[in-house]
Every structure is written in C-alpha cells, then in structure tokens.
C-alpha positions in Angstrom: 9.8 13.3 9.7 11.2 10.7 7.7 7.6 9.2 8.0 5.8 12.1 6.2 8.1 11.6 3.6 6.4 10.2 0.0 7.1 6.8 -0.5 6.7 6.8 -4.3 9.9 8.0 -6.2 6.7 10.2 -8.4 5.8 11.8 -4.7 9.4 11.9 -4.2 10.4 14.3 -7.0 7.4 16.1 -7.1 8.2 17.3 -3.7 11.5 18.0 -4.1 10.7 19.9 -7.1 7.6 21.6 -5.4 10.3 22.5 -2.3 12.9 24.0 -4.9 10.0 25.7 -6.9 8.9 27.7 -3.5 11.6 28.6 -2.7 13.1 30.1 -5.6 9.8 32.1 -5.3 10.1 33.3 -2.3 13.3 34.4 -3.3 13.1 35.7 -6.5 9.8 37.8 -5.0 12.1 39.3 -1.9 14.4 40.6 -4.4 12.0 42.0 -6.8 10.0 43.6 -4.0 13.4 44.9 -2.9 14.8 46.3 -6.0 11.2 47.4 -6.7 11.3 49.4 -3.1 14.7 50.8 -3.8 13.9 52.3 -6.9 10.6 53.8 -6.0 12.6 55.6 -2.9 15.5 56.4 -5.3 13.2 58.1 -7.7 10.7 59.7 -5.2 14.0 61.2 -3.0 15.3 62.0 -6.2 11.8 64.2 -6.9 12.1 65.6 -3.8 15.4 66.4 -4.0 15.0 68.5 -6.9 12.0 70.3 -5.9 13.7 71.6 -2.5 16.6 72.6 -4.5 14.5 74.5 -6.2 12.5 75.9 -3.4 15.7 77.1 -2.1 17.1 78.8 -5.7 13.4 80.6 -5.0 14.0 81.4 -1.6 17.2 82.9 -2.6 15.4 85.4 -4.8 12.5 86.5 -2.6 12.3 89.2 0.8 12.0 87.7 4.1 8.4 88.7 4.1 7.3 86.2 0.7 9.8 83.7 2.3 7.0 82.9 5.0 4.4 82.2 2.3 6.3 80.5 -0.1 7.5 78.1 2.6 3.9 77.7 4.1 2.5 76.5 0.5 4.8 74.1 0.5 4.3 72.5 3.6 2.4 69.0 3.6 1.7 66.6 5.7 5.1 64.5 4.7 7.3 67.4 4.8 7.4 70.5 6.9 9.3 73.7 6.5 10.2 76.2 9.0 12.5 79.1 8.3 15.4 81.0 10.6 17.4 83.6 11.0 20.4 81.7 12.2 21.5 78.4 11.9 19.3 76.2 14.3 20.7 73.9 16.8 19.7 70.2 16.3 17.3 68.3 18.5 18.4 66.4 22.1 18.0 63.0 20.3 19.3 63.3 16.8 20.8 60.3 15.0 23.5 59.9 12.8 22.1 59.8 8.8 21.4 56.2 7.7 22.0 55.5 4.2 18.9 56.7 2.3 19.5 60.5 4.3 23.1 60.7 3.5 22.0 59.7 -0.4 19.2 62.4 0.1 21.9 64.6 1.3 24.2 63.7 -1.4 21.9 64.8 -4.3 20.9 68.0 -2.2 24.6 69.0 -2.3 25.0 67.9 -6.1 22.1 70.3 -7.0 23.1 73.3 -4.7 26.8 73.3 -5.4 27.1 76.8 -3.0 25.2 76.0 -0.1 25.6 74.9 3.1 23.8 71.6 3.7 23.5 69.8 7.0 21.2 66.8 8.6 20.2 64.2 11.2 17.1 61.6 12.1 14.6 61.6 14.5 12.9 58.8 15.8 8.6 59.6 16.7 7.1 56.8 18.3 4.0 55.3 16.3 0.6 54.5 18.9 -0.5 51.2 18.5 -3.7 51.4 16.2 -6.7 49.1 15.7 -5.0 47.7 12.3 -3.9 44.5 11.8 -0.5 45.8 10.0 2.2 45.1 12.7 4.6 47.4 10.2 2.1 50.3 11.6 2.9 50.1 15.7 6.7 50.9 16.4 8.5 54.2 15.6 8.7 56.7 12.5 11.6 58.3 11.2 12.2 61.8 10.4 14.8 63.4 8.1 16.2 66.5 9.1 18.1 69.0 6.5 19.2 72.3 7.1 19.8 74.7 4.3 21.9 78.0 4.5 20.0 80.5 2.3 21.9 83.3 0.1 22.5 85.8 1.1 21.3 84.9 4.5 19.1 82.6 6.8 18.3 79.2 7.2 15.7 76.5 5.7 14.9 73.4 6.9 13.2 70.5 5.3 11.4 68.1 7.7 10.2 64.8 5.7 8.6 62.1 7.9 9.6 58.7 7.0 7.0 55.8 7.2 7.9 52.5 9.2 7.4 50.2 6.0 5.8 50.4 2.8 2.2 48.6 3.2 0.9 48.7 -0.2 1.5 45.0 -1.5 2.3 44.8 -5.5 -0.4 42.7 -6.4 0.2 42.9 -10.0 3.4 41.0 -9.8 2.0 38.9 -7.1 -0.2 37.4 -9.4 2.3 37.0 -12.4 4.5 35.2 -9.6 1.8 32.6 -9.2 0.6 32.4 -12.7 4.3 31.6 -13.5 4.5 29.5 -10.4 1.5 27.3 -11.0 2.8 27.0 -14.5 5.9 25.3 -14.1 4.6 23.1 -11.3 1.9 21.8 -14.0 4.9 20.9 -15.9 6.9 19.6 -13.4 4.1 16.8 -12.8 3.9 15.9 -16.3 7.7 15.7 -16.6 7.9 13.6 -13.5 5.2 11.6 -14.4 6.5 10.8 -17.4 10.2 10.2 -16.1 8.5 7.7 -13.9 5.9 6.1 -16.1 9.2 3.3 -17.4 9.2 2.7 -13.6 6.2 1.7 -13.0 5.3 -0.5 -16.4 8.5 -2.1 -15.3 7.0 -2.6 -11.4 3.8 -3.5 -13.3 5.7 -6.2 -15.3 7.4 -7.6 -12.6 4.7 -8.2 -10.4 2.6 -9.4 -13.5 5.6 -12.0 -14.0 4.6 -13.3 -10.7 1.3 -14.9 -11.9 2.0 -15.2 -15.6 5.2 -16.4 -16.6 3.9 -16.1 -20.2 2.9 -12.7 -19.7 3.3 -10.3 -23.5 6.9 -8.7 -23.4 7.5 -5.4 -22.2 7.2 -3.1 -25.6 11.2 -1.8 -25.6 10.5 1.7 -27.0 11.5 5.3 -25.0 14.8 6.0 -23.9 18.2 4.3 -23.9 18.2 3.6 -20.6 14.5 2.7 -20.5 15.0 0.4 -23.5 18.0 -1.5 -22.4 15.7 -2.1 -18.9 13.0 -3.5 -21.0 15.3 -5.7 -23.4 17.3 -6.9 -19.8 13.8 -7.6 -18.2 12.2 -9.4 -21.5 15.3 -11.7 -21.3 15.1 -12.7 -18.2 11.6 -13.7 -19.1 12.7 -15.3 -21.8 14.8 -17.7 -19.9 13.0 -17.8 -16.5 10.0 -19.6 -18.8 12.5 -21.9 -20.9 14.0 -22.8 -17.6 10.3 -23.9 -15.7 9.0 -25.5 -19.2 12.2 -27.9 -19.3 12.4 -28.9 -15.8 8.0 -29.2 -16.7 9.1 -31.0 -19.4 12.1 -33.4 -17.8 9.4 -34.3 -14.9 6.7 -35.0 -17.3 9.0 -37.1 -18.9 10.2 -39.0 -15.8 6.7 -39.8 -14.5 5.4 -41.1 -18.0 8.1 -42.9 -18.0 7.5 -44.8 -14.6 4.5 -46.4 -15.6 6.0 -48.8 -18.4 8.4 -50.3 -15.5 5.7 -50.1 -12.8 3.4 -52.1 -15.0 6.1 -54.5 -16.0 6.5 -54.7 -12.2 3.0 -55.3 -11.5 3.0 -58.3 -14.2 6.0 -60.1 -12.2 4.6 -60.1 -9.0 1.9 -61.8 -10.3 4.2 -64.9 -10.6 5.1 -64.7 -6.9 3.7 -67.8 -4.7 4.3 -65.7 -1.7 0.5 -64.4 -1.4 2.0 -62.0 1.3 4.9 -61.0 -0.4 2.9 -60.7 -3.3 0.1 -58.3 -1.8 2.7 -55.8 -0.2 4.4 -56.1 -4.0 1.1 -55.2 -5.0 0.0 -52.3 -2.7 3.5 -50.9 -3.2 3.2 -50.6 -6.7 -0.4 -49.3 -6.6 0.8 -46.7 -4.6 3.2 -45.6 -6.8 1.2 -45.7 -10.0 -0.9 -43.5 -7.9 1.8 -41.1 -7.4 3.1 -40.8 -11.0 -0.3 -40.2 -12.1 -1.3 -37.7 -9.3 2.3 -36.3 -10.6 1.1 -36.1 -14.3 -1.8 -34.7 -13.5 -0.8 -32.1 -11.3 1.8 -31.0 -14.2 -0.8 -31.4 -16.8 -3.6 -29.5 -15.1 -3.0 -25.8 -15.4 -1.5 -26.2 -19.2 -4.7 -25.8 -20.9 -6.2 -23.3 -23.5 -9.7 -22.7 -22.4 -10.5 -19.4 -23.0 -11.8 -16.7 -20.7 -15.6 -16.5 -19.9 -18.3 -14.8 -17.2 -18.8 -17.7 -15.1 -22.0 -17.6 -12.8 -20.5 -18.6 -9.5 -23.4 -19.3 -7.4 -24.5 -21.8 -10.5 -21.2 -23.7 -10.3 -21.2 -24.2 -6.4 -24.6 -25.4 -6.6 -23.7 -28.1 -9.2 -20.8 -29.0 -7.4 -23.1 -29.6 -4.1 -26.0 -31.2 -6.2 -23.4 -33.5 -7.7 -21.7 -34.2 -4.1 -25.4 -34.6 -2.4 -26.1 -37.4 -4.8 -23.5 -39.2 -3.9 -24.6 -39.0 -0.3 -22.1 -36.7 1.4 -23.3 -33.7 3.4 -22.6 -30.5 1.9 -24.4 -27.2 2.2 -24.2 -23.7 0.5 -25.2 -20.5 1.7 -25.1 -16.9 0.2 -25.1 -16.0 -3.9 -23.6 -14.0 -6.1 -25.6 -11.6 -8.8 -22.4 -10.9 -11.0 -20.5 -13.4 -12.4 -17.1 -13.0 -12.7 -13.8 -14.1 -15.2 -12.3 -17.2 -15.4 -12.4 -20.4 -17.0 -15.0 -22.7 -15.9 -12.9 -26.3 -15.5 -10.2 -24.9 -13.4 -12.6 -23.2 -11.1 -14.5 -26.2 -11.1 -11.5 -28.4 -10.3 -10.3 -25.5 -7.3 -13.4 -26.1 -5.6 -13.7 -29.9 -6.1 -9.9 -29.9 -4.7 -10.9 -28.3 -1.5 -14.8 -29.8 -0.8 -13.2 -33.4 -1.6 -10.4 -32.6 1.1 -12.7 -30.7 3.4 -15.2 -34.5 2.8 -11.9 -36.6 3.4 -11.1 -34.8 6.8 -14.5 -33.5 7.8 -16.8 -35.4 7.7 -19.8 -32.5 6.2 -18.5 -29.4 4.2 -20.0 -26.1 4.5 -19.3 -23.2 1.9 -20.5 -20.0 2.4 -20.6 -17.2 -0.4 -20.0 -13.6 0.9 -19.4 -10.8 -1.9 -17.6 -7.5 -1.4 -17.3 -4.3 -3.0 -14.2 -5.7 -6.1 -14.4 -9.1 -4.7 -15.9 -12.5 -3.9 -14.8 -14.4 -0.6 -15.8 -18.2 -0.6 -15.5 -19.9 2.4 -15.4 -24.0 2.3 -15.0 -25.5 6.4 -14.8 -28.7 7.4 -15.9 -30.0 11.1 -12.1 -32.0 11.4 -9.1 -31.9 13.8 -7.8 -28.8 11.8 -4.2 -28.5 11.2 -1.3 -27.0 13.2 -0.8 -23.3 13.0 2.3 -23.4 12.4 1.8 -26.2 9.0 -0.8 -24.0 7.2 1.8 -22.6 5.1 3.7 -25.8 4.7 0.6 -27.8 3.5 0.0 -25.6 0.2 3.3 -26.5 -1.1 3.3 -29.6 -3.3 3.6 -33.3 -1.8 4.0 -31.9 1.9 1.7 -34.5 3.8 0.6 -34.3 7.4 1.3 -37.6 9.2 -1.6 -39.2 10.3 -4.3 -37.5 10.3 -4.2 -36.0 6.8 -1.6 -38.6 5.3 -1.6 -40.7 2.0 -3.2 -43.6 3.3 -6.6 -41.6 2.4 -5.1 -41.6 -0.7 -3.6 -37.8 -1.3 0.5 -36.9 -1.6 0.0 -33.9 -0.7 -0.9 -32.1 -4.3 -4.6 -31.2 -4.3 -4.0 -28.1 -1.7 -1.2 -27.0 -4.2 -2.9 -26.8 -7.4 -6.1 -25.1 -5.8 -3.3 -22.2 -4.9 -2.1 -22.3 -8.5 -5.6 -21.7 -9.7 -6.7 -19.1 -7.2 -3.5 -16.8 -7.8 -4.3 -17.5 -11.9 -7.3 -15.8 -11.7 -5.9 -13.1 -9.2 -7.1 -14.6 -6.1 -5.7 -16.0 -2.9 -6.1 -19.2 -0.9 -6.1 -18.6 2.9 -6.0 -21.7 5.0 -7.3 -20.9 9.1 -8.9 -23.1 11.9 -12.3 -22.0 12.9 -12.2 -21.0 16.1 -15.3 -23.6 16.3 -13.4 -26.4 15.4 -12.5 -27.4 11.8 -10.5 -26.5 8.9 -11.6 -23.4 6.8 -10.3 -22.2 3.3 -11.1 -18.7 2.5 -10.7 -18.3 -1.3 -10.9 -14.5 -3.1 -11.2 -13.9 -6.5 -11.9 -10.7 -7.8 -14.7 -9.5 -10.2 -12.7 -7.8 -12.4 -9.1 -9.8 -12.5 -8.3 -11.1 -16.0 -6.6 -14.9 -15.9 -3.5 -14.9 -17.0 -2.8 -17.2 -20.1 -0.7 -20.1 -20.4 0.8 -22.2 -17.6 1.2 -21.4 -13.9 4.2 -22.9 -12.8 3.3 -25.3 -9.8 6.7 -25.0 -8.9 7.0 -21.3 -8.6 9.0 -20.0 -5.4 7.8 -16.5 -5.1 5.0 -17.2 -3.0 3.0 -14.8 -0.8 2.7 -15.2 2.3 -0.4 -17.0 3.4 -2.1 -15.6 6.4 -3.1 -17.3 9.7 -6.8 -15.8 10.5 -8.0 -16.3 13.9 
C-alpha cells in the first residue's frame, strides 16, 4: 500500500485531509439520518398514539352495534382493528416489545390513564420481490395492543411495521455534498499554499545546482518560511564567496607560474648540455601549456555575453565548414527549424571541445542532429578505441587523463571534456559519454528549447554532479 501512497507532501495532505473530510461525512450523515429517523417515528407514534386514544374514548361512548363501524372506518392498510368480547389470547409466536412498542405503549397508557393496556410483536416474513432494495426481502414487524374498553370489551390495534425506511433524504444529501465539495476546494488552496514555500525552496535548491549566482530567494510569508529563505540565501551567500576565492587563489597561482617558467625557459638557454637542455625545454613547455590550459579553463565560463536564439544547425555547419578546410573529415546530418537559447561562443567552444577530441582520437567525426518534442539531442562519434566503461564518468572531471591512448602527449590534461559538461548543464543540458556499439566514442549532448542560461559563472569545480549514464 505504501506504494499507492502520494509522494508529494501537497498529495500527502490533501489525502489525509480528503480521508478525514469523508469520513466526518459519513459520520455526521449516519447521525443526521438517525436522529432524523428517530424523530419522524417519535412524532408519527406519537400521532398515532393520540388518535387510538381517541378512538377508544369514542368507543367507550358508542353500542356494540356502531363499535363495528367505527372500528371498520378506521382500518387501513398499516393498521387493523378487530374488536372482542373478552380479552383475546396472544398469538403462538409473540415477542417481547422492543423499544419503539414499549414507547408506543408508554404514551398509550399516559393518554388512557383508566384502561387496561397490553402488547407484543409479530414477525411476517417479507417474499423476495423483483426490487433491487435488499431492506425489502426479510421479515416485517407487527405491533400488537390490546385495549380494555369501558364498560366492557376489548380493542386491538394491529400496526404493521416496515423493514427499513427506503425513501432517501435527498435534500440534505445534496447540502452534505455541496458543503463537502466546499471545504475540499478549500482544503487544496490551503494546502497548496502551505506548500508553495516548499517548493520555491526545492525550486531554489535545485536552481543552486546550475547557477551559483542565481537571484536570492525573496524572504517574505511566514516566520518560519522567512527564516528558511534568510538560512538558504546565506548559505548562498557563502557557498559563492567560497568557489570565487578558491577561483580567485587558483587564478592567481597559475598567472603566477608563468613569470618563473619563463625565467626558467631563459636559463636553460645557457645550458651546453643540448640534451639536458631539450628535456629542460620540453618540460617547461609542457608546463606553460598546463597553466595556460589552467587559465583558460578558469577564465572560460566567466563571461557576460548575453542570451540569444542561436540557429543550431547554422553553427554546426560552420564549425564543419571551418574543420573541412582544414582537411579533417567531418560530416553532419539532420537540422533543426527552431533555434534555441544560449550564448553563441560557449556553444561554439562545447562543440569545438568535443569534434577536436573526437579528431584527436578518431580519426573522422560524425554529428548527427536529432530534435525531440522540448529538446535537441546532438550526437558527435568518433571511429577510435572508445574508452573503458567503467572511466566515462571519471573522464568529465577536470585533468583526469587516460594513459596512453588519450593521454597529454596529444597535448590535452584532461580539461576539454570538463568544460563542455560545464557548458551543457549552463544551458540546461546534459553530456552523456557511451561507446557505440560499432566501435568508437559517442557524446550525446541535450539542450532544451526552452531552458534559460543561467548567468554568471559555472563553477568548474562543482561537486554535485549528476550522474552520467552509460548507454549501450
């Protein structure tokens, strides 16, 4: 059951609330049909009551021979009187009076003080009848009272009792559910708006993921609510002085390299080892490649370019145009009609990223454009060895290398992979990594049509990362 259950604390209430709602319903309808019942057969025994005791102060005044008729007029189908001259012995299978006959019996007495009152049930069965009421098959009860009359004789009153009472009070019926689909209305706005601080706060949270700069969370509603918003717009706060210092301190560190790198590279020049001095000089080659790899992977998702509609299929094809003149072998299939958000140079750089690595490893690229319903799927494969399933996680995360065949002697350190990640999940998107099952390296990139970049910097060095996905 706990399956069924509502996973949203919204669905959560609501059926809690919906539960409670019911059955207070239920409830509060049993007892009013109840109490309704009970006074209908108090006030209709009580009617009856009073017009037998008066039938009897009659009978009291009239011959034997008007008795007859008097008694005959009266007769109906829910009550039957028969008259005697003595006192007449009950039925084989009389019952003891239930509640409602001694009640009966009670206001007989109370309205003929000097008389002789005496009763007992009877129980008729019922047929079973073509209805659909099972309240109509069963039995019938019949109330018995006997009368002595003044100055003699005997009366008795014969009322048949129905099973159940089968006319439904549809007035009150319908002011039940009137009421009832009243307060539920209600209850959903009042849940939905006890729940609405939960879900901007979700909202934020998950928005914090992409967009460390993200606006604060307004800090308005209740105290609670407020001192949530406040705690969360703090932690912000110091979650983005945090990554811009450590930015900031690396930045710093790698500019820094280059002045003793280059005084370096000036000393080995006086060297007369030629082959001391040529390792001197690859070393430090390597490592002004690395700090400024290291800048620019810092540096390359702080801009301010603003948002525009970017034509997608026009970009690829420039990138392909530019690669073909150089050469290389890359081919594009598939368009897009709609262009979609973003900001043109870090697209341009995600792409380049992963065609220049699919070029490095591959040999000839392929990119393939396939658009669905709220987003667009490119996919860019290479004809390489692939990488090992269980290092296409491992290989988006900055400066992880793989050892030979994708190594830093073909001049990477193990950053391109890393920023086209950072720009994918700026623009809402995702990079998925996956050997084809024909052979090769694929990177299946999503962005959607409608996803607003986020502004400002996406840490490269965030570690909330989704999972990336293996898809065979």
């Amino acid at each position: 059951m706990i399956r069924w259950l509502p996973q949203s604390l919204f669905g959560r209430l609501v059926l809690i609330l919906l539960t409670g709602l019911i059955v207070a319903q239920i409830l509060a309808a049993s007892l009013s049909f109840y109490e309704r019942n009970q006074a209908l057969v108090y006030f209709s025994d009580r009617q009856w009551a009073e017009q037998d005791a008066d039938l009897v102060s009659l009978l009291d005044r009239l011959p034997p021979s008007e008795q007859k008729l008097v008694a005959s007029i009266r007769t109906s189908p829910r009550v039957q009187i028969q008259l005697f001259r003595h006192r007449p012995p009950p039925a084989l299978h009389a019952l003891p009076q239930d509640l409602r006959a001694l009640r009966f019996l009670h206001l007989l007495q109370k309205l003929l003080p000097h008389h002789r009152i005496s009763g007992y049930l009877l129980r008729e069965p019922v047929p079973a009848a073509d209805r659909l009421f099972p309240f109509e098959y069963g039995y019938r009860t019949r109330s018995l009272f006997q009368v002595r009359l003044d100055p003699a004789g005997w009366v008795r009153f014969n009322y048949l009792r129905p099973l159940a009472v089968t006319e439904w009070p549809y007035p009150l019926i319908v002011y039940l559910g009137v009421l009832g689909i009243g307060i539920i209305l209600l209850s959903l706005w009042a849940v939905h708006l006890a729940t609405r601080p939960l879900r901007d706060l979700a909202n934020a949270a998950e928005d914090l993921g992409r967009n460390i700069r993200r606006p604060s969370m307004p800090e308005k509603g209740p105290i609670e609510v407020r001192r949530a918003a406040r705690a969360f717009n703090d932690m912000q706060n110091r979650l983005s002085q945090f990554i811009e210092g450590r930015t900031r301190l690396l930045t710093a560190i790698s500019h820094d390299l280059r002045t003793p790198i280059t005084r370096m590279r000036l000393r080995s020049e006086l060297l007369d080892d030629s082959e001391l001095k040529a390792k001197f000089v690859r070393d430090l080659a390597e490592m002004e490649a690395m700090t400024r790899q290291t800048l620019d992977f810092l540096h390359g998702l702080d801009i301010t370019e603003k948002e525009q509609a970017i034509d997608l299929t026009a970009l690829l094809e420039t990138i392909v145009a530019d690669l073909a003149e150089q050469g290389l072998t890359v081919s594009l299939t598939g368009s897009l009609e709609q262009p979609i958000p973003g900001r043109l140079s870090l697209l341009r750089r995600l792409f380049e990223n992963l065609i220049q690595n699919a070029l490095a490893y591959g040999g000839s690229v392929e990119i393939g454009i396939h658009p669905g319903d709220r987003q667009v799927e490119i996919q860019i494969r290479d004809h390489g060895p692939g990488i090992p399933i269980d290092r296409l996680e491992k290989v988006l995360e900055p400066y992880y290398r793989l050892d030979p065949s994708r190594g830093h002697e073909r001049g990477g350190f193990g950053l391109g992979l890393s920023i086209a990640r950072n720009i994918a999940e700026t623009h809402g998107g995702r990079l998925i990594l996956r050997n084809h099952p024909d052979g090769g390296l694929e990177a299946r990139i999503t962005l959607p049509f409608g996803h607003p970049p986020t502004n400002g910097r996406a840490s490269p060095f965030r570690e909330d990362r989704p999972t990336q996905e293996s898809i065979s």
